[in-house]
N, C-alpha and C positions, 0 to 999 in steps of 0.2 A: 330773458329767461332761457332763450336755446344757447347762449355763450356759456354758461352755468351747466345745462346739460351737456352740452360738447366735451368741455373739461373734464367731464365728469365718466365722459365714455368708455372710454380704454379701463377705467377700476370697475364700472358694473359689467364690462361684457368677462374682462380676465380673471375677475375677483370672484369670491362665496359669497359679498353681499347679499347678495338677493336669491340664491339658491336655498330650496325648502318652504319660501314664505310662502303664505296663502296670498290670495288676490286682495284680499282686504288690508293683508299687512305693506303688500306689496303699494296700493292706493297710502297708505298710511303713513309709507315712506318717501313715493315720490309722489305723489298728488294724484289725480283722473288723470287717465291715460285720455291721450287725443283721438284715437280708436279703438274697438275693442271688436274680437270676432269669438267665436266659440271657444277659441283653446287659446288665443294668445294676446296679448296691451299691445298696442302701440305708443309711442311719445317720441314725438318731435323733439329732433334736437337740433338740427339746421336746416336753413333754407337758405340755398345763393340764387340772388337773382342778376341780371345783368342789364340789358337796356331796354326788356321788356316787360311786362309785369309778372310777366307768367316766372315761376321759377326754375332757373336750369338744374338746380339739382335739389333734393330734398333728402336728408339722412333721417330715419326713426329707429329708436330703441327697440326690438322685437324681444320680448318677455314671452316667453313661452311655460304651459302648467300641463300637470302632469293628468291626462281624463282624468283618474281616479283617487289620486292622492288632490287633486287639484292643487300641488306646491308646485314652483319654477322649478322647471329643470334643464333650461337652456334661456340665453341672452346671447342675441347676435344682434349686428349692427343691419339693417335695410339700406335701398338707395330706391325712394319712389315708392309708392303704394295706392 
């Protein structure tokens, strides 16, 4: 599933995809976010791990909504959360 999302990163953070939707369209299109805080989804889109379990780096989609319109108005890429 995150090999899918990776690929897919670079066209929802540079694109309008997802600019304007509500949170529901937005679940609608990419599925439940993997966290969720007041204003903005989370979703996992890699995790590297190396000879431990713990993982060295972890990349999430950050979906950010607008307080009052509550549509997206920003998609940046995280590192850790």
């Amino acid at each position: 599933m995150t090999d899918v999302r990776y690929n897919m990163l670079d066209d929802l953070i540079t694109g309008a995809a997802l600019r304007g939707l509500t949170r529901s369209e937005v679940i609608e299109e990419l599925g439940p976010p993997d966290k969720v805080d007041s204003s903005a989804f989370y979703y996992l889109v890699k995790e590297v791990y190396e000879t431990d379990i713990d993982p060295t780096q972890i990349i999430y989609l950050e979906i950010r909504f607008e307080p009052k319109e509550g549509s997206v108005y920003s998609t940046e890429m995280r590192e850790g959360l």
